[in-house]
C-alpha positions, 0 to 999 in steps of 0.5 A: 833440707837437713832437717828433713834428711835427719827426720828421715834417717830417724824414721829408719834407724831402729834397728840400725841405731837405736836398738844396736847394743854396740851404740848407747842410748844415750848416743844415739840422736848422735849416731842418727845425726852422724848418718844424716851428716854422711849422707849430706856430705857424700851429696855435697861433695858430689855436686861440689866436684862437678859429679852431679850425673851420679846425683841426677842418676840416684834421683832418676833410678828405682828406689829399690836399686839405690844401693848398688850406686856408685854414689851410695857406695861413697855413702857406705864407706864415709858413714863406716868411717864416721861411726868408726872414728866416733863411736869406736865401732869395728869395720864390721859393726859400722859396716852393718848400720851402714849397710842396714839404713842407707838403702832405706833412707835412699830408697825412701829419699828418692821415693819421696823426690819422684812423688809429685804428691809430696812435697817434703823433697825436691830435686831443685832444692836437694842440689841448691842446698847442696850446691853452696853459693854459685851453685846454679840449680837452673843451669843444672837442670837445663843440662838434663832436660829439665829446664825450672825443675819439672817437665812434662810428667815430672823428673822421673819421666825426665831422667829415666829419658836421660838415663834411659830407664 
């Protein structure tokens, strides 16, 4: 799951990251996978807590409205925080990475989540991965009506039914 994450946040750091004069190049696989980091982190820390309604809700939504989630703003501020502490960055230059690749990342990690045509990202394995040890997916999925991982027309069917989207 972490590779596939890292795979996507390279695909989206270009101007974020890798063309950003205020990180150098030769920092920025380390920048790339600080983002990667803060996204799983947030994700797991999430499902972790008992929060996987906000999980679930990121994953049912449109990709085109994954920034103004409550849970990609947790994103938002510990990835600013990250690249501050690491890269010395001001709130301001952290808050422009941030702000430029979590909306693309997300949008294009739920887009791929919700398309049945690709496999690289599934709901079950983003929470097992995420969830840790005892963490069961099942129980999980059962709770938002979606019993072994898919019903009827798919998650996006599932969880727009249970977030009446």
């Amino acid at each position: 799951m972490f590779e596939q994450l890292l795979s996507l946040v390279q695909e989206n750091a270009g101007t974020a990251i890798i063309d950003n004069d205020a990180i150098p190049n030769e920092r920025n696989n380390e920048a790339i996978e600080t983002a990667t980091h803060s996204i799983s982190d947030t994700f797991k820390s999430a499902i972790q807590s008992g929060n996987v309604s906000d999980v679930m809700q990121m994953f049912g939504g449109n990709s085109s409205n994954v920034s103004s989630m409550p849970l990609t703003q947790n994103m938002h501020g510990n990835l600013v925080d990250n690249l501050m502490n690491k890269f010395g960055l001001s709130n301001s230059q952290a808050g422009g990475i941030a702000s430029s690749i979590l909306p693309a990342v997300l949008g294009n990690l739920v887009h791929k989540t919700n398309d049945p045509a690709d496999s690289s990202f599934d709901i079950s394995s983003i929470l097992s991965n995420l969830g840790g040890s005892g963490f069961d997916v099942g129980s999980v999925l059962s709770k938002f009506g979606m019993g072994g991982g898919s019903q009827g027309g798919g998650i996006t069917d599932a969880l727009k039914n249970i977030f009446g989207k």
